[in-house]
Chimera marker file (.cmm) of the C-alpha trace (Angstrom):
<marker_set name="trace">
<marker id="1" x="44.063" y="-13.957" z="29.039" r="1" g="1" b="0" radius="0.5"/>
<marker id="2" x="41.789" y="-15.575" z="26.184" r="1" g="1" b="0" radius="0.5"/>
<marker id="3" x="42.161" y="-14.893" z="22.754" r="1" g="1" b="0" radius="0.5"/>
<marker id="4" x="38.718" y="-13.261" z="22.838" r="1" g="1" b="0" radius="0.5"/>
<marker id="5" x="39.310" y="-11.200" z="25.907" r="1" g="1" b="0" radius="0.5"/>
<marker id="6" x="42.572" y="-9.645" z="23.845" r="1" g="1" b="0" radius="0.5"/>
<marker id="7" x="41.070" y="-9.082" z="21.010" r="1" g="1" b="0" radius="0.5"/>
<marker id="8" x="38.079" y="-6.921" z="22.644" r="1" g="1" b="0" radius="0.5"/>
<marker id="9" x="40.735" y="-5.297" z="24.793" r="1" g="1" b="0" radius="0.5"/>
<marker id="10" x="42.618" y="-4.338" z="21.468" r="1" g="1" b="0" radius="0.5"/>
<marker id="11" x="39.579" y="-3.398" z="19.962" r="1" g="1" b="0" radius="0.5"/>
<marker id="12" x="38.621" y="-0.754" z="22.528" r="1" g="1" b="0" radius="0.5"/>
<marker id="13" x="41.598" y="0.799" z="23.092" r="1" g="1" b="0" radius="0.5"/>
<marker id="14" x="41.718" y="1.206" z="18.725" r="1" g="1" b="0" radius="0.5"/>
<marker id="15" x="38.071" y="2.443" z="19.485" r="1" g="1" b="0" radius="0.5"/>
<marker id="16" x="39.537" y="5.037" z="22.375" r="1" g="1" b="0" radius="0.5"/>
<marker id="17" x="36.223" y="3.697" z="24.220" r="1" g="1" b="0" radius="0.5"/>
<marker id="18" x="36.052" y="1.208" z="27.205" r="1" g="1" b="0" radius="0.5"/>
<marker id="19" x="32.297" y="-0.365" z="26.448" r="1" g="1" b="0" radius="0.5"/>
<marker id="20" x="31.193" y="-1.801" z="23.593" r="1" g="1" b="0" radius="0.5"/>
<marker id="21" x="30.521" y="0.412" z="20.398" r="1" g="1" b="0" radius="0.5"/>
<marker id="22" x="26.651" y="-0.557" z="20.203" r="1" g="1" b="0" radius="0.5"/>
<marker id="23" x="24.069" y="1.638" z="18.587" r="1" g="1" b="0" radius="0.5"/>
<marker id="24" x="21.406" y="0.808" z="19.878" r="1" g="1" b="0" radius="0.5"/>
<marker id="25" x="19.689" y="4.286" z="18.874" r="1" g="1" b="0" radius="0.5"/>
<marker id="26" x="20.002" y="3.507" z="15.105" r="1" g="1" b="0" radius="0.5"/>
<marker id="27" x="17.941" y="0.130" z="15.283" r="1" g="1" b="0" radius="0.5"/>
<marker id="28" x="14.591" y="0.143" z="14.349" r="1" g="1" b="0" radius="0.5"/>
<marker id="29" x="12.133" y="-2.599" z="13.611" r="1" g="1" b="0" radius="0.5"/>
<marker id="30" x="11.851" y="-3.812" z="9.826" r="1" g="1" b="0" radius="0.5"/>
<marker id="31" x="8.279" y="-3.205" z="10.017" r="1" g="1" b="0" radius="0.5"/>
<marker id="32" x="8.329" y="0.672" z="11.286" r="1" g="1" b="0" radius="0.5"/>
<marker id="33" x="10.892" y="1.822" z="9.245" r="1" g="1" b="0" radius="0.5"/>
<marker id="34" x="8.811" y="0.244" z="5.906" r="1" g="1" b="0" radius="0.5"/>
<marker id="35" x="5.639" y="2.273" z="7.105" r="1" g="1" b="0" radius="0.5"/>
<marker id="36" x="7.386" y="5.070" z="7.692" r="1" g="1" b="0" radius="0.5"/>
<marker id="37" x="9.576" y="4.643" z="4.192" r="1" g="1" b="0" radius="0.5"/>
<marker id="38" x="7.002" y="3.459" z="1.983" r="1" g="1" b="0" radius="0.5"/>
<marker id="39" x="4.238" y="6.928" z="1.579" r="1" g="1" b="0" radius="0.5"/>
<marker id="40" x="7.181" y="8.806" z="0.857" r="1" g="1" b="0" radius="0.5"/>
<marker id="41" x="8.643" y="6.321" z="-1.825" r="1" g="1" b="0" radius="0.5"/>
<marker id="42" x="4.733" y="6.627" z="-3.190" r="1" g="1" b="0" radius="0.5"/>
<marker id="43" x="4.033" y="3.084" z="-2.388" r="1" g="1" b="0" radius="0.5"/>
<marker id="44" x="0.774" y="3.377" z="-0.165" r="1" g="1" b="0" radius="0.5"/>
<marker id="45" x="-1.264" y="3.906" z="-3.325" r="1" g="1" b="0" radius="0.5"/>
<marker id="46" x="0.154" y="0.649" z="-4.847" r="1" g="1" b="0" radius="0.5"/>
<marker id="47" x="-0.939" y="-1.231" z="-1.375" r="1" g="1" b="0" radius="0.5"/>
<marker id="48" x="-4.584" y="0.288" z="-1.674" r="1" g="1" b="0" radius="0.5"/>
<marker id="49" x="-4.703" y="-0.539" z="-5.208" r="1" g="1" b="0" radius="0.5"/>
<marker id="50" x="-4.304" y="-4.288" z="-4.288" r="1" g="1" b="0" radius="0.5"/>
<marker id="51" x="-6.591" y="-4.330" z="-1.808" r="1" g="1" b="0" radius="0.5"/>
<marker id="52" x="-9.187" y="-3.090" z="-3.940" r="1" g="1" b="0" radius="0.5"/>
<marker id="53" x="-7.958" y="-5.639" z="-6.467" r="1" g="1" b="0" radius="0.5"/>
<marker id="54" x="-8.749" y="-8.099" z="-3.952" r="1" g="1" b="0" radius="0.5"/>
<marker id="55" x="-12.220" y="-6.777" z="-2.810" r="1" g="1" b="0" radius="0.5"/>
<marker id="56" x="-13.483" y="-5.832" z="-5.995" r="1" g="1" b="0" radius="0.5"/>
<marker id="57" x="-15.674" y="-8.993" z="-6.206" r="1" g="1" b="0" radius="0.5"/>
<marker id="58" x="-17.277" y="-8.724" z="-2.508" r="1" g="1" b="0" radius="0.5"/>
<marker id="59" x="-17.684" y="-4.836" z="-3.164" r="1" g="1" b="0" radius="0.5"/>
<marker id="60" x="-19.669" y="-4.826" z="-6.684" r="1" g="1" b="0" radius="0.5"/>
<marker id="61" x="-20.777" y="-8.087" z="-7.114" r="1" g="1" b="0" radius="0.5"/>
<marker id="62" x="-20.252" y="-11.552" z="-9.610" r="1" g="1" b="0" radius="0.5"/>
<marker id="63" x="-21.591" y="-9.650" z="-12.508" r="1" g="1" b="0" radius="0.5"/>
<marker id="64" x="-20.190" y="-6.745" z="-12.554" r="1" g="1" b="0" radius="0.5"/>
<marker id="65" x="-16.909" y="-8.177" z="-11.537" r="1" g="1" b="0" radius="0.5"/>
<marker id="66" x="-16.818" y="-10.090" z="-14.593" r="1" g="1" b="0" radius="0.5"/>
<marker id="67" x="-17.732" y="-7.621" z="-16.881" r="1" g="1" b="0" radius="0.5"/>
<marker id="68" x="-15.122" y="-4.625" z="-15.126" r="1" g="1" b="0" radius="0.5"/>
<marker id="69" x="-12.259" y="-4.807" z="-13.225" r="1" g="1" b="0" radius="0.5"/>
<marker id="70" x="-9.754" y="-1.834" z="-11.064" r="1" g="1" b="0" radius="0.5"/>
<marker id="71" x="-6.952" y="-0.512" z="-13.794" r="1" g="1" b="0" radius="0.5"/>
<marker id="72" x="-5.386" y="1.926" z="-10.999" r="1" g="1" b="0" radius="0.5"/>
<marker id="73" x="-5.511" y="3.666" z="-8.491" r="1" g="1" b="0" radius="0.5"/>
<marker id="74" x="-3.980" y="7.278" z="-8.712" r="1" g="1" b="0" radius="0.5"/>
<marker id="75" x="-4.249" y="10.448" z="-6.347" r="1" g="1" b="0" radius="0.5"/>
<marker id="76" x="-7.701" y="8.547" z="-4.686" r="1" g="1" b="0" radius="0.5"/>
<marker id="77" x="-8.993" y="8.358" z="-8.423" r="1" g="1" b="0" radius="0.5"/>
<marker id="78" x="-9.722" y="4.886" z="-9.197" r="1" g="1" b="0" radius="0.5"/>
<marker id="79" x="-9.869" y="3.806" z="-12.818" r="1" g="1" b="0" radius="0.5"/>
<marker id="80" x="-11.982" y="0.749" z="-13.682" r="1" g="1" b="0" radius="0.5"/>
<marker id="81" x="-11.900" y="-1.164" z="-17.290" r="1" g="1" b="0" radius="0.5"/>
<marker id="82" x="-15.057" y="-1.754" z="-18.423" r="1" g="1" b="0" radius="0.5"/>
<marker id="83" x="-15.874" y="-4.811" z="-21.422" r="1" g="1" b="0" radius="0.5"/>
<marker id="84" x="-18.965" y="-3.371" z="-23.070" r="1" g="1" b="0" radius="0.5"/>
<marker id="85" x="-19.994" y="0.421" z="-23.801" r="1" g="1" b="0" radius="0.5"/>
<marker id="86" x="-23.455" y="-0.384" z="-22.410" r="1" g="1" b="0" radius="0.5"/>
<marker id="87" x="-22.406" y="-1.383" z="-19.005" r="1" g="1" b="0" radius="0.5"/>
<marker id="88" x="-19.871" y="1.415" z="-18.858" r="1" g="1" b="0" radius="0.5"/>
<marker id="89" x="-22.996" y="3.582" z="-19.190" r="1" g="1" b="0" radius="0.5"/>
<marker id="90" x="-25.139" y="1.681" z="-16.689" r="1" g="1" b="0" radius="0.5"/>
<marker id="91" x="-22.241" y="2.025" z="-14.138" r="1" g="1" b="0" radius="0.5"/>
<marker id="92" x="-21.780" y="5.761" z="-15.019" r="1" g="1" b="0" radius="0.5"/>
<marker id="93" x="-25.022" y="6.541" z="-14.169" r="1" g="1" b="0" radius="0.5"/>
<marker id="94" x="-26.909" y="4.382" z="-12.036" r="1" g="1" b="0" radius="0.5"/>
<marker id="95" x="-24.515" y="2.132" z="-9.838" r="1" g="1" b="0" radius="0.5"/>
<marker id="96" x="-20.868" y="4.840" z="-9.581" r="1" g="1" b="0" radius="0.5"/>
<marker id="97" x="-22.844" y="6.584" z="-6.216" r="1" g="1" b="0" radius="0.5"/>
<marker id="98" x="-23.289" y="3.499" z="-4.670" r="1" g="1" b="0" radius="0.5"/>
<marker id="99" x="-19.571" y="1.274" z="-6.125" r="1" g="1" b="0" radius="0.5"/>
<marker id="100" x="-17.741" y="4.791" z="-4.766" r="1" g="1" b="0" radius="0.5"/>
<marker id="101" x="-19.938" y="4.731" z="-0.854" r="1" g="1" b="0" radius="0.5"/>
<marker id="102" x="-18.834" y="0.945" z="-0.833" r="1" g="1" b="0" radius="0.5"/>
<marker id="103" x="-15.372" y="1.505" z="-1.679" r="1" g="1" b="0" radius="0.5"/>
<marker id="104" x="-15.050" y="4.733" z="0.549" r="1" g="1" b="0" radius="0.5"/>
<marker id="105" x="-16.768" y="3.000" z="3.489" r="1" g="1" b="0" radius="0.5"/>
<marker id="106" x="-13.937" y="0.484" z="3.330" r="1" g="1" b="0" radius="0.5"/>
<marker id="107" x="-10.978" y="1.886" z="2.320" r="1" g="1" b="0" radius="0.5"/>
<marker id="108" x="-11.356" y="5.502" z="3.480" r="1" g="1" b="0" radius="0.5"/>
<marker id="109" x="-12.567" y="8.804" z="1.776" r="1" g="1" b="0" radius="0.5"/>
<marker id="110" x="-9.139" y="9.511" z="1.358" r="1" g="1" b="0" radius="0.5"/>
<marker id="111" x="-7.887" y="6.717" z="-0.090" r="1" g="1" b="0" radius="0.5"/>
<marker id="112" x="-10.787" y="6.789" z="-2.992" r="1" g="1" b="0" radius="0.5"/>
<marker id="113" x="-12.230" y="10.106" z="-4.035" r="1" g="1" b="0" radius="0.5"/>
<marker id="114" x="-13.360" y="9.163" z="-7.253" r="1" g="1" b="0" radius="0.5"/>
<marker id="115" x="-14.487" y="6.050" z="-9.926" r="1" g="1" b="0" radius="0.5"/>
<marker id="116" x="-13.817" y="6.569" z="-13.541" r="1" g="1" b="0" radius="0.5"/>
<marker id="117" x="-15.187" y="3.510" z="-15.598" r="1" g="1" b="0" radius="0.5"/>
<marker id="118" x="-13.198" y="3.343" z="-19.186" r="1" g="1" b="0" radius="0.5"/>
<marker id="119" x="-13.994" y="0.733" z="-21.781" r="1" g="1" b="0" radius="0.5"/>
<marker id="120" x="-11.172" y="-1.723" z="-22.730" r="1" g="1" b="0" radius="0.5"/>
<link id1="1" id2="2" r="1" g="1" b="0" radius="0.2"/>
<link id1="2" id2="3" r="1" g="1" b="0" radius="0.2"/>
<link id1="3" id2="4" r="1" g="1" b="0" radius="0.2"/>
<link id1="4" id2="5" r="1" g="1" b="0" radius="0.2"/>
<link id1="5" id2="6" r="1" g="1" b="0" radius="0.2"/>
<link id1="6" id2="7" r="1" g="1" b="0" radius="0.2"/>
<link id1="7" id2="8" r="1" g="1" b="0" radius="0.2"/>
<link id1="8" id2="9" r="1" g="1" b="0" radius="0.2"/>
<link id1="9" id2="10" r="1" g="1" b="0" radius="0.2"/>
<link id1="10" id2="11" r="1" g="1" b="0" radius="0.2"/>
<link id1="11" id2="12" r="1" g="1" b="0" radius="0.2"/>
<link id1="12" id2="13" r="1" g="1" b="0" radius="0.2"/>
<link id1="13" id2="14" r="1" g="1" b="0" radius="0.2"/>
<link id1="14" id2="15" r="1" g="1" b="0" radius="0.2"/>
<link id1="15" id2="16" r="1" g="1" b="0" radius="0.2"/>
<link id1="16" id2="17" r="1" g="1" b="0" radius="0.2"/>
<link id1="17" id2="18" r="1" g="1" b="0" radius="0.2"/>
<link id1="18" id2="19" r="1" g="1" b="0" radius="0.2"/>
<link id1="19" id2="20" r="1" g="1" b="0" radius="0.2"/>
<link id1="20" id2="21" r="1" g="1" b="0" radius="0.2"/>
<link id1="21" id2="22" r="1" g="1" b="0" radius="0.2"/>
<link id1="22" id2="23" r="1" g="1" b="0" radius="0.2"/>
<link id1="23" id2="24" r="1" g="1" b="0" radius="0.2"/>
<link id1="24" id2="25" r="1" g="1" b="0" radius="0.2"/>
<link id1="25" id2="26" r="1" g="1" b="0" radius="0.2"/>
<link id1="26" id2="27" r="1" g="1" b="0" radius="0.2"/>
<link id1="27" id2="28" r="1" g="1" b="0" radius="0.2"/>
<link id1="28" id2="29" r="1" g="1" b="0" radius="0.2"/>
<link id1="29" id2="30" r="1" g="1" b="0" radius="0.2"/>
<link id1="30" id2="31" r="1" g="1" b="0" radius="0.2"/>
<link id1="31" id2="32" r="1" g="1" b="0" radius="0.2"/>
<link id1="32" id2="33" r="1" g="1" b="0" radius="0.2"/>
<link id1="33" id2="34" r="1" g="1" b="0" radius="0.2"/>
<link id1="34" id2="35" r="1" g="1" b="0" radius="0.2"/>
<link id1="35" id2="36" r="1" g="1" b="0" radius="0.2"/>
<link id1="36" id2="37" r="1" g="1" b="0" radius="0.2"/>
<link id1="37" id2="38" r="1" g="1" b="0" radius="0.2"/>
<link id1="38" id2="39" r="1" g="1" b="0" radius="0.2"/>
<link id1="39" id2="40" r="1" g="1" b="0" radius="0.2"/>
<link id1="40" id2="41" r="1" g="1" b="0" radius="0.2"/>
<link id1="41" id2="42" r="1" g="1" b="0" radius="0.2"/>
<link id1="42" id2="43" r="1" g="1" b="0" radius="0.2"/>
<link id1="43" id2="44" r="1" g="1" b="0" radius="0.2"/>
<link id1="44" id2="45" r="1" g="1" b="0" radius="0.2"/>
<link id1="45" id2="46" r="1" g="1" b="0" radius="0.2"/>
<link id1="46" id2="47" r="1" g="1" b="0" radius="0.2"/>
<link id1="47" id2="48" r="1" g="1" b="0" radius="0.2"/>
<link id1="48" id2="49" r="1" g="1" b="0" radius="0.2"/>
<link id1="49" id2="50" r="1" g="1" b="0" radius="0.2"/>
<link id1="50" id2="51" r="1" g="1" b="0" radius="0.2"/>
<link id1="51" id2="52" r="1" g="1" b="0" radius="0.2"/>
<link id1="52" id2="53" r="1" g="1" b="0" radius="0.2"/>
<link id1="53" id2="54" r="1" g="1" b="0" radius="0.2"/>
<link id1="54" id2="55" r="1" g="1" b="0" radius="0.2"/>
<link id1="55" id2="56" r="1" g="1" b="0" radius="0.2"/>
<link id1="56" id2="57" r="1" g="1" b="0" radius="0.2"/>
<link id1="57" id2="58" r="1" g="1" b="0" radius="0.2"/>
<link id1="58" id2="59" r="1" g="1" b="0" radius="0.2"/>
<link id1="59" id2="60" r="1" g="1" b="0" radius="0.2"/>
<link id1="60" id2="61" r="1" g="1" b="0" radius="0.2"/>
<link id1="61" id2="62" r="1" g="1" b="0" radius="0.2"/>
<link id1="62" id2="63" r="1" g="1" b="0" radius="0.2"/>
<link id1="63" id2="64" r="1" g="1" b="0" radius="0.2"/>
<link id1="64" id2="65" r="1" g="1" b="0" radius="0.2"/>
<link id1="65" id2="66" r="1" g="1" b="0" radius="0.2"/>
<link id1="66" id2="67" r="1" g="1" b="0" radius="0.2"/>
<link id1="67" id2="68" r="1" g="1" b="0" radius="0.2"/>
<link id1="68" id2="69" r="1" g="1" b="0" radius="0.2"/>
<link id1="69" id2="70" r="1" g="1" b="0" radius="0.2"/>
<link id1="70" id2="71" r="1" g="1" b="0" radius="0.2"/>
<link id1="71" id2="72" r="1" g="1" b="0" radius="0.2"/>
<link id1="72" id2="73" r="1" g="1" b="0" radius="0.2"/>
<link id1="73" id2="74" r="1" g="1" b="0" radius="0.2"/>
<link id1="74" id2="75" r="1" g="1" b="0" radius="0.2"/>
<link id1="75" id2="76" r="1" g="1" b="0" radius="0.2"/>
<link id1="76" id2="77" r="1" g="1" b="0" radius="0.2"/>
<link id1="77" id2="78" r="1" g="1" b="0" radius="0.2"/>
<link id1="78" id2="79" r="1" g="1" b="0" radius="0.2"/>
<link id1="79" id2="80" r="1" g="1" b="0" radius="0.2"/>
<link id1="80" id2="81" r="1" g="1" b="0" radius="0.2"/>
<link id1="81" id2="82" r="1" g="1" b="0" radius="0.2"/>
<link id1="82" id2="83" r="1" g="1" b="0" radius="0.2"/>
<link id1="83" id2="84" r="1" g="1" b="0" radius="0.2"/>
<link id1="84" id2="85" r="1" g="1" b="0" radius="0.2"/>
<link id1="85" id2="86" r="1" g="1" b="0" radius="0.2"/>
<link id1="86" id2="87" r="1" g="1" b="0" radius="0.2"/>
<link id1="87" id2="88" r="1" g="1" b="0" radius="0.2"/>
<link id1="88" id2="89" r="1" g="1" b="0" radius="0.2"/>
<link id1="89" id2="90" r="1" g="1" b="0" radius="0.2"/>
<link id1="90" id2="91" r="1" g="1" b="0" radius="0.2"/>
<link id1="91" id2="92" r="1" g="1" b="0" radius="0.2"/>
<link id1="92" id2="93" r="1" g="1" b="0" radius="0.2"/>
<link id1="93" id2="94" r="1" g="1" b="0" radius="0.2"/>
<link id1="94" id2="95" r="1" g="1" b="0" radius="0.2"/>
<link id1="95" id2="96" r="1" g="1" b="0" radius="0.2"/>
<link id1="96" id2="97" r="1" g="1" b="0" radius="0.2"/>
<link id1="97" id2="98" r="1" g="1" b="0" radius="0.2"/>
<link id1="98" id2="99" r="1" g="1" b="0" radius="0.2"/>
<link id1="99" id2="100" r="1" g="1" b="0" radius="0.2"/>
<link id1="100" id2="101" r="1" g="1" b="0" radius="0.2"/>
<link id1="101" id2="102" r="1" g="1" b="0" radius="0.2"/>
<link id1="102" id2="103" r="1" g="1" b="0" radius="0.2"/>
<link id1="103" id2="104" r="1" g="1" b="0" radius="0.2"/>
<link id1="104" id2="105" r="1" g="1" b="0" radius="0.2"/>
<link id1="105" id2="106" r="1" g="1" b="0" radius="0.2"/>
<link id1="106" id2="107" r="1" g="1" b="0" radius="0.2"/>
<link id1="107" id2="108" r="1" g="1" b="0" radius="0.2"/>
<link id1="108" id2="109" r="1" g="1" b="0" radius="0.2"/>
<link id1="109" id2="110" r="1" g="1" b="0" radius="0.2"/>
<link id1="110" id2="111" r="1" g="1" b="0" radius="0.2"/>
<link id1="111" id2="112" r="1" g="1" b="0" radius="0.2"/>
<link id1="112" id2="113" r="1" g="1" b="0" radius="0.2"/>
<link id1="113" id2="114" r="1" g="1" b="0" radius="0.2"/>
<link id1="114" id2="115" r="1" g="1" b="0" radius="0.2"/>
<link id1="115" id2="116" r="1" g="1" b="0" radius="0.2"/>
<link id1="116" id2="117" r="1" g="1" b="0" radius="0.2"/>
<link id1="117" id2="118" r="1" g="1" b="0" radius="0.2"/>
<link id1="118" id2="119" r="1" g="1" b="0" radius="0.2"/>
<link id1="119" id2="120" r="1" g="1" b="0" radius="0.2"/>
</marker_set>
């Protein structure tokens, strides 16, 4: 009898079972378990609020993305920083209909409910 054949034999009977002592009901892949995990943790918002980081150019434009930029994103309210009082007022009331359709078209009506420009 091998050395490994012994010690799986001594193993068992310690165990009191016959098979191996696999749980195979308890793995999961990485990748589920962080989906599942990460909305309750409050970490979806902090995903969405990088994406929009990342599409804030393509979504508003060069101009605008120089002048403003995403500060957060919190229960779908997304607050943007804004350089110059005037712009903050031309956002406010001629471009936030049309920044908030183009953010809700592609990141969900959920996910973005609202733009609040501040200045910084």
């Amino acid at each position: 009898m091998s050395a490994e054949s012994l010690r799986a034999k001594v193993i068992a009977e310690w165990r009191g079972l016959q098979e191996p002592f696999e749980r195979k009901d308890r793995c999961a892949a990485v990748g589920d378990v962080l989906q599942k995990l990460m909305p309750k943790l409050g970490l979806g918002e902090r995903l969405n609020e990088g994406e929009v980081r990342a599409a804030w150019k393509d979504v508003v434009g060069d101009f605008i993305a120089q002048h403003a930029a995403p500060a957060g994103l919190s229960g779908g309210v997304l607050g943007i920083h804004v350089l110059q009082p005037s712009l903050r007022y031309e956002l406010e009331r001629n471009w936030k209909r049309e920044i908030l359709a183009k953010l809700q078209e592609r990141f969900g009506k959920k996910a973005i409910r609202e733009v609040k420009f501040r200045i910084s």
